[in-house]
Backbone as numpy.savetxt, mean C-alpha at the origin, in Angstrom:
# Nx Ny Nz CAx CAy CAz Cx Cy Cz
-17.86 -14.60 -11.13 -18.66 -13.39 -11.18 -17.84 -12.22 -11.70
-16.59 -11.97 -10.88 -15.78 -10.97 -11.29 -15.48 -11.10 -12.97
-15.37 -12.54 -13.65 -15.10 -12.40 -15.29 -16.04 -12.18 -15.83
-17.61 -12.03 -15.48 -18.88 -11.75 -16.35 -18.62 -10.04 -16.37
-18.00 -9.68 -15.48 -18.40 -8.28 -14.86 -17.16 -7.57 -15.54
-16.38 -8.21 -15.86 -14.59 -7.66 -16.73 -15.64 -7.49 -18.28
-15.93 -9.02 -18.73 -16.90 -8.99 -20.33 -17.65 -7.72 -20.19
-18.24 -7.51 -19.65 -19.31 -6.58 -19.58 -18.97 -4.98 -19.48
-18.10 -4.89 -19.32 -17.41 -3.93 -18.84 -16.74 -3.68 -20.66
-15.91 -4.34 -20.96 -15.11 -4.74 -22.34 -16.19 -4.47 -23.34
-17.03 -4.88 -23.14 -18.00 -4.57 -24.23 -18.92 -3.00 -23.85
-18.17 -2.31 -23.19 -18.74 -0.80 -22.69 -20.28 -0.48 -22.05
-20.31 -1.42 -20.79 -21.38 -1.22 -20.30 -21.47 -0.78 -18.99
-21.86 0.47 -19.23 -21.32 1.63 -18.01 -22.38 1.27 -16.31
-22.94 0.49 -16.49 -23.37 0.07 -15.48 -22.66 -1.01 -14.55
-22.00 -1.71 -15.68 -21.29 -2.56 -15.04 -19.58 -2.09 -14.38
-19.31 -1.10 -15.32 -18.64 -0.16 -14.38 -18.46 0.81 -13.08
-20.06 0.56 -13.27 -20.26 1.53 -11.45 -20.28 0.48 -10.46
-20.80 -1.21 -11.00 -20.95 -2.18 -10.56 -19.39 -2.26 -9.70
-18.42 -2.46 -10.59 -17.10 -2.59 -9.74 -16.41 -1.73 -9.67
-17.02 -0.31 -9.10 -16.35 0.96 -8.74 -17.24 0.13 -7.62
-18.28 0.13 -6.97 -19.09 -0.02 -6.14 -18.21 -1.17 -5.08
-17.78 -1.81 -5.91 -17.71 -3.42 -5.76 -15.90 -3.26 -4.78
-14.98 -2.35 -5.52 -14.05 -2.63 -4.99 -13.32 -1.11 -3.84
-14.36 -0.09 -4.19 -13.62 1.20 -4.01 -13.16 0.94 -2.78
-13.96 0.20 -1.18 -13.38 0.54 -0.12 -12.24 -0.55 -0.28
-12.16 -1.28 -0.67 -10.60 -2.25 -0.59 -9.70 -1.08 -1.14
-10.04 -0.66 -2.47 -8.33 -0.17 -3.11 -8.62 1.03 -2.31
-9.16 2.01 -1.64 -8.70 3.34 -1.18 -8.43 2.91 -0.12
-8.46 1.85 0.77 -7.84 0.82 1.81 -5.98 1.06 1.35
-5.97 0.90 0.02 -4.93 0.52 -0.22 -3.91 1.22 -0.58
-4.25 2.72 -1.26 -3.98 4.10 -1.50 -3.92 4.63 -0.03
-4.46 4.80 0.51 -4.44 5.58 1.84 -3.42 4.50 2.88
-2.83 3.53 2.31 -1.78 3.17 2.66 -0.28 4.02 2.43
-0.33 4.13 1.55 0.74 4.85 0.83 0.45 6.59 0.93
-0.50 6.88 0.39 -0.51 8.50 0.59 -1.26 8.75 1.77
-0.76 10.21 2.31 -1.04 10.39 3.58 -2.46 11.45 3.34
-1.80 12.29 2.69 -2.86 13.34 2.17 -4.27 12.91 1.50
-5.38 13.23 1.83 -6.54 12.72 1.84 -7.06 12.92 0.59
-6.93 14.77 0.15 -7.05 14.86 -1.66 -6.16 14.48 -2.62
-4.60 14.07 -1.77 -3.88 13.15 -3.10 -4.18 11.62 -2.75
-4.97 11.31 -2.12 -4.63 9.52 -2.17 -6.52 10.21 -3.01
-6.95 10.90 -3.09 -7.87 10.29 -3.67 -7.82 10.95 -5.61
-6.71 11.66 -5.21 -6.53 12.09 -7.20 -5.95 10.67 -7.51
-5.09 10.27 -6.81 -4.21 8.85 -6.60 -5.48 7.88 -7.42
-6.66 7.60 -6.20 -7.41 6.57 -6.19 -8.26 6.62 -8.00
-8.48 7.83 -8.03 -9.27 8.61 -9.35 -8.42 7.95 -10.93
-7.38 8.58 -10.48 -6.21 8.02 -11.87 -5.86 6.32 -11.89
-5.91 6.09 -10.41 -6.17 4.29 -10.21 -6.78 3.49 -11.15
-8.56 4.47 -10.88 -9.59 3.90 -11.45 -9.91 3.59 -12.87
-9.34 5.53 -13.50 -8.70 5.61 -15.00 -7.60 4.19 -15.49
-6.72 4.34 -14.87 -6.20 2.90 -15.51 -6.57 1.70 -15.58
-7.60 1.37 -14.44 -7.71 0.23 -13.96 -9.36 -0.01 -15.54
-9.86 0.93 -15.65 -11.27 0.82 -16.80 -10.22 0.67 -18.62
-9.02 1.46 -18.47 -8.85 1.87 -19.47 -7.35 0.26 -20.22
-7.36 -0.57 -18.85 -6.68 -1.63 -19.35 -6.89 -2.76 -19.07
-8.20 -2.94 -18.73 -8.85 -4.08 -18.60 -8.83 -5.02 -19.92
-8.75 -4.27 -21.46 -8.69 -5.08 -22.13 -7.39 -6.51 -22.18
-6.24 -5.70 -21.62 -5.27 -6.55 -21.09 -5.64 -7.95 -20.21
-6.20 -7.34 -18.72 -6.28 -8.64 -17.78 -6.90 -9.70 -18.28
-6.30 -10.36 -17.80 -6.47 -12.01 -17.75 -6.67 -12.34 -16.57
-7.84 -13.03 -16.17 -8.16 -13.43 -15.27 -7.38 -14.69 -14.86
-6.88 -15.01 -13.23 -6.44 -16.38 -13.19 -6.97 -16.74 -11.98
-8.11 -16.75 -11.85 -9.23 -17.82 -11.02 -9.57 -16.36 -10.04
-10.39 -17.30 -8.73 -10.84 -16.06 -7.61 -9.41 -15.05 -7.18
-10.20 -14.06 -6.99 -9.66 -12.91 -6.52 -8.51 -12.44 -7.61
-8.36 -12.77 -8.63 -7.27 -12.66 -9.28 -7.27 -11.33 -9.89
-8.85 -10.46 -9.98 -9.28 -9.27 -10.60 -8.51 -8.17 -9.63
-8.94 -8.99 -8.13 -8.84 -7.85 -7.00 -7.84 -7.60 -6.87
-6.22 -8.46 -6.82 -5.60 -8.48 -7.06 -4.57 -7.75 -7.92
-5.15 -8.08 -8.97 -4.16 -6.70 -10.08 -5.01 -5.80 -10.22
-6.01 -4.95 -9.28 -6.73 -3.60 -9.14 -5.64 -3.43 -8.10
-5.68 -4.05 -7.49 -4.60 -3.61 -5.71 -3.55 -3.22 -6.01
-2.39 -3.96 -7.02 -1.33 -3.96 -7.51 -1.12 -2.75 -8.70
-2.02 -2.23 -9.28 -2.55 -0.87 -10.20 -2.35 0.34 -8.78
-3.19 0.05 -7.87 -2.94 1.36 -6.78 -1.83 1.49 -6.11
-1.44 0.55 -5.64 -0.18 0.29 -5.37 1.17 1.23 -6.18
1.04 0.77 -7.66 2.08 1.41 -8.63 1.60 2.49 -8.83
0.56 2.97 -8.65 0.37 4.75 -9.35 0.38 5.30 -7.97
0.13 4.93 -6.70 0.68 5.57 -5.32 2.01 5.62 -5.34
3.12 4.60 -5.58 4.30 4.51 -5.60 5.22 5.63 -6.86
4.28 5.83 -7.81 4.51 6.87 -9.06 4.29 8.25 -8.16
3.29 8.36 -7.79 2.59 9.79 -7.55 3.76 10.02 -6.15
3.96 9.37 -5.47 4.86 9.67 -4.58 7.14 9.87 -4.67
6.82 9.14 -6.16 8.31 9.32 -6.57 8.60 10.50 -7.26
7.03 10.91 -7.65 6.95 12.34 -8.58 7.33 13.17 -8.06
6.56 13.30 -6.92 6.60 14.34 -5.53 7.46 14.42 -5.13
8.63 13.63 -5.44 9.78 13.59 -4.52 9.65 13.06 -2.99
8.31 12.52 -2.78 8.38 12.43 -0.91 8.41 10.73 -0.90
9.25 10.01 -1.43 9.95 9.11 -0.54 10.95 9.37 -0.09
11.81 9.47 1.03 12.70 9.64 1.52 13.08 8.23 2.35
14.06 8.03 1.77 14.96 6.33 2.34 16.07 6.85 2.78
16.32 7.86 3.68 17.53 7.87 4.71 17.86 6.82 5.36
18.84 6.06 5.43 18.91 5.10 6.37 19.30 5.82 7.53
18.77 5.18 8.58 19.04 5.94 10.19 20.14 4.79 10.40
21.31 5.62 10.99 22.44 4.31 11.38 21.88 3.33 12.68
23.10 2.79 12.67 23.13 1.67 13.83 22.40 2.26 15.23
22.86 3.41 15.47 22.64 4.04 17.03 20.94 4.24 16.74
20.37 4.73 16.09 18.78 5.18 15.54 17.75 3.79 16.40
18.65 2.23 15.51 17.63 1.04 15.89 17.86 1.15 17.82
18.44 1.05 18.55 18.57 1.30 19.71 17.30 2.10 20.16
16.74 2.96 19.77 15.55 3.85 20.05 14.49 2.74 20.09
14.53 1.59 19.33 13.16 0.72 19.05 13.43 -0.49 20.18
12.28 -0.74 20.56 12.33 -2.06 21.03 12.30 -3.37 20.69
13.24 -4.39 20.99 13.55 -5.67 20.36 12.04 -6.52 20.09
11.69 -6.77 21.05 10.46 -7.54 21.16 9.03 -7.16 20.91
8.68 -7.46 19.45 7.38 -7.17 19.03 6.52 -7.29 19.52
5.53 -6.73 19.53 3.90 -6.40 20.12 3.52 -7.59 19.21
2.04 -8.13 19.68 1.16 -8.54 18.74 0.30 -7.43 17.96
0.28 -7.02 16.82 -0.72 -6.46 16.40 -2.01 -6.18 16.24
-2.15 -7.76 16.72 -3.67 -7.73 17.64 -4.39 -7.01 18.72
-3.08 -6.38 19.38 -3.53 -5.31 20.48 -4.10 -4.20 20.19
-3.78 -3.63 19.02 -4.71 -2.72 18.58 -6.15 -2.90 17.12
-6.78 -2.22 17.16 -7.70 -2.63 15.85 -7.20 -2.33 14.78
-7.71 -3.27 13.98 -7.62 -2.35 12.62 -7.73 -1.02 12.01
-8.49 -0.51 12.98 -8.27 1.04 12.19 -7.01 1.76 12.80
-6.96 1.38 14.25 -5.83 1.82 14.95 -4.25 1.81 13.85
-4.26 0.26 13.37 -3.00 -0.31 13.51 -2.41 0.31 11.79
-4.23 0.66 11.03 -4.28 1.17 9.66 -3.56 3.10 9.83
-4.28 3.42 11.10 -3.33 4.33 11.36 -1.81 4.56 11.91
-1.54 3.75 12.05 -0.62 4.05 12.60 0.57 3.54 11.19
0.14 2.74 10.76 1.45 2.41 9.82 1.11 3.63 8.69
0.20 4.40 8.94 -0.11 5.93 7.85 0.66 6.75 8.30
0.78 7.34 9.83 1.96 8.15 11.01 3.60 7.47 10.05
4.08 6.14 9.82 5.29 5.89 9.31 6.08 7.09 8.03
6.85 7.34 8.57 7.79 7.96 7.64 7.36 8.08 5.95
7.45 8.59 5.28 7.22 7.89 3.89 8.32 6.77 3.19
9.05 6.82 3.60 10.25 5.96 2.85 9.87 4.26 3.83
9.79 4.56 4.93 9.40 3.63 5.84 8.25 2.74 5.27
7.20 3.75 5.27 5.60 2.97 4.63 5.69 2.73 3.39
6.06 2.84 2.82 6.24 2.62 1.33 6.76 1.16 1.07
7.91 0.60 1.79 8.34 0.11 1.84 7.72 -1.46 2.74
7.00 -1.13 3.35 6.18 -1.74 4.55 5.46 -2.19 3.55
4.58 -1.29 2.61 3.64 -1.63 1.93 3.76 -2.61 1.08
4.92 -2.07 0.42 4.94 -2.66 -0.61 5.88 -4.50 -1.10
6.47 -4.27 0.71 6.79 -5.65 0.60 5.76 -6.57 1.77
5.10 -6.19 2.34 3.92 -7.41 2.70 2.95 -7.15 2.58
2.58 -5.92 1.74 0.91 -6.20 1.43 1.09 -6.36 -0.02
2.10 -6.09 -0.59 2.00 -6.27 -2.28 2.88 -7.77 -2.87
3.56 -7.89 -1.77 4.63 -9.02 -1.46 5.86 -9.02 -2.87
6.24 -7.52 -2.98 7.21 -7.56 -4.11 8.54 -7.79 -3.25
9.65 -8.10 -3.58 11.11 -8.71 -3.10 11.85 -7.50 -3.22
12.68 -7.40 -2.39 13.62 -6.61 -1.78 14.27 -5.84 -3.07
14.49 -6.47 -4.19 15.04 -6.36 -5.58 13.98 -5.46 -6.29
12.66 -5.91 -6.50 11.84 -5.12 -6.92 11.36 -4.24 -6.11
11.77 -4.07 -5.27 11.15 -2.59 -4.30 11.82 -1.55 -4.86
13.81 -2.01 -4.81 14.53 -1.29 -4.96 14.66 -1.25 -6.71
13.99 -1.83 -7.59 14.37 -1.31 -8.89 12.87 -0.35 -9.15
11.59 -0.46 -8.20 10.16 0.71 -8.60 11.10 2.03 -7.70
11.95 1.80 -6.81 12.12 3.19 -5.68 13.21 3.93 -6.16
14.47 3.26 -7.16 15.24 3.13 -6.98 16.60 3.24 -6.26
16.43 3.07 -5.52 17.19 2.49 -4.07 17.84 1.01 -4.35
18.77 0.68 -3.48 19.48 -0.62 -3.62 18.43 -1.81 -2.73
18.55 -3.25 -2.77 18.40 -3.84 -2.29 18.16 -3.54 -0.64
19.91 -3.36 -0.24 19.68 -3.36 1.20 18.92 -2.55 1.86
19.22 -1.13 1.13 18.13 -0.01 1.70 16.86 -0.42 1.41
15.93 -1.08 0.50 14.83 -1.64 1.06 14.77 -1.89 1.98
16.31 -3.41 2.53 15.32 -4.50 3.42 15.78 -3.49 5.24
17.34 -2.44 4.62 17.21 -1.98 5.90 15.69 -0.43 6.44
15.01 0.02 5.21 13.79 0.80 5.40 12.66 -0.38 6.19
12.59 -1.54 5.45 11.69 -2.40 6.36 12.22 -2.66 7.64
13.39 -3.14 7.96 13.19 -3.60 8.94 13.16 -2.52 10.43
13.62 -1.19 10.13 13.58 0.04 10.44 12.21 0.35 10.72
11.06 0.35 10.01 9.76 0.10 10.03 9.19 -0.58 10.33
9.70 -1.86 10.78 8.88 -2.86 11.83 9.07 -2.24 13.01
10.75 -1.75 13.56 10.95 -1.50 14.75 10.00 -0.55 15.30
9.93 0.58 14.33 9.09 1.55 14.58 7.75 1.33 14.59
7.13 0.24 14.24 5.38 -0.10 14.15 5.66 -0.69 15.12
6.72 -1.44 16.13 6.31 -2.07 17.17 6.68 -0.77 18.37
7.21 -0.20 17.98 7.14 1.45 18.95 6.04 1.85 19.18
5.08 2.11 18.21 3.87 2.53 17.92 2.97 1.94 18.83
2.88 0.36 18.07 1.86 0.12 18.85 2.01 -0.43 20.59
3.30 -0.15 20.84 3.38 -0.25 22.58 2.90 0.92 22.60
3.48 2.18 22.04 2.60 3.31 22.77 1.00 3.63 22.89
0.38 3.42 21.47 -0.82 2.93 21.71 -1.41 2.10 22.70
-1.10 1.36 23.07 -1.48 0.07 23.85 -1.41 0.56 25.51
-0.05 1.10 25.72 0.09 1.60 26.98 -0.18 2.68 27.25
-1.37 3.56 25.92 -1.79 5.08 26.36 -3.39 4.72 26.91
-3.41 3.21 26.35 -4.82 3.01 26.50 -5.48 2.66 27.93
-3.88 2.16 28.94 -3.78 1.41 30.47 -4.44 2.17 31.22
């Protein structure tokens, strides 16, 4: 369905463009409002998304289901990760050794809170933190490519993630135990 709707689109048929504005907007601003915090930049974010995402379709290649949704996700993803390197607001301080001590060893299930909860709360993360969160398990890029889009080294990726788990499992104990 999604490749009738790419043709159709390619051959400039503006209906079929509202078709998958319609079709995908709450996933990718799902996915932008990952990354930006601010509500009118994740949606200039989502806007310029959309601009790229109509204006290089002649490119994609489809490679079976979901493969459209996919590199739309991976489009918001990189122009959130742009719009935020522009801005200057990633910040990858590493917090030393004494900092992880503040977090607790033993993870929560994430199941304890909902999805919108748990969507908020990894939005509350630092920016250098979420960024990083994001972009290595919801986009599943490698420690290497985090650090050559951020540019930052390797380790400071994997030490921003793992810094950011500690702290999402901070989170959601406090959530959880504000709820007792």
């Amino acid at each position: 369905m999604d490749s009738l709707l790419v043709e159709r689109i390619k051959r400039g048929d503006r209906e079929a463009m509202n078709d998958l504005y319609r079709q995908y907007i709450g996933v990718l601003a799902s996915v932008c409002y990952r990354y930006v915090k601010d509500d009118d930049d994740a949606k200039d974010v989502l806007q310029d998304s959309f601009v790229r995402i109509f204006t290089s379709l002649d490119r994609f290649t489809g490679r079976g289901e979901g493969s459209l949704k996919a590199w739309m996700c991976r489009i918001v993803a990189n122009r959130a990760v742009t719009f935020l390197k522009q801005r200057n607001r990633i910040a990858t301080d590493t917090l030393g050794d004494k900092a992880s001590e503040d977090y607790p060893d033993d993870t929560p299930d994430a199941g304890m809170v909902s999805s919108d909860e748990l969507h908020e709360i990894v939005r509350s993360l630092p920016e250098g933190y979420r960024t990083v969160l994001n972009l290595y398990v919801f986009e599943e890029y490698s420690h290497k490519e985090i650090g050559n889009m951020l540019g930052i080294s390797e380790s400071t990726s994997a030490s921003q993630l793992h810094h950011a788990k500690k702290m999402l499992a901070r989170l959601i104990k406090e959530r959880v135990r504000k709820r007792k």
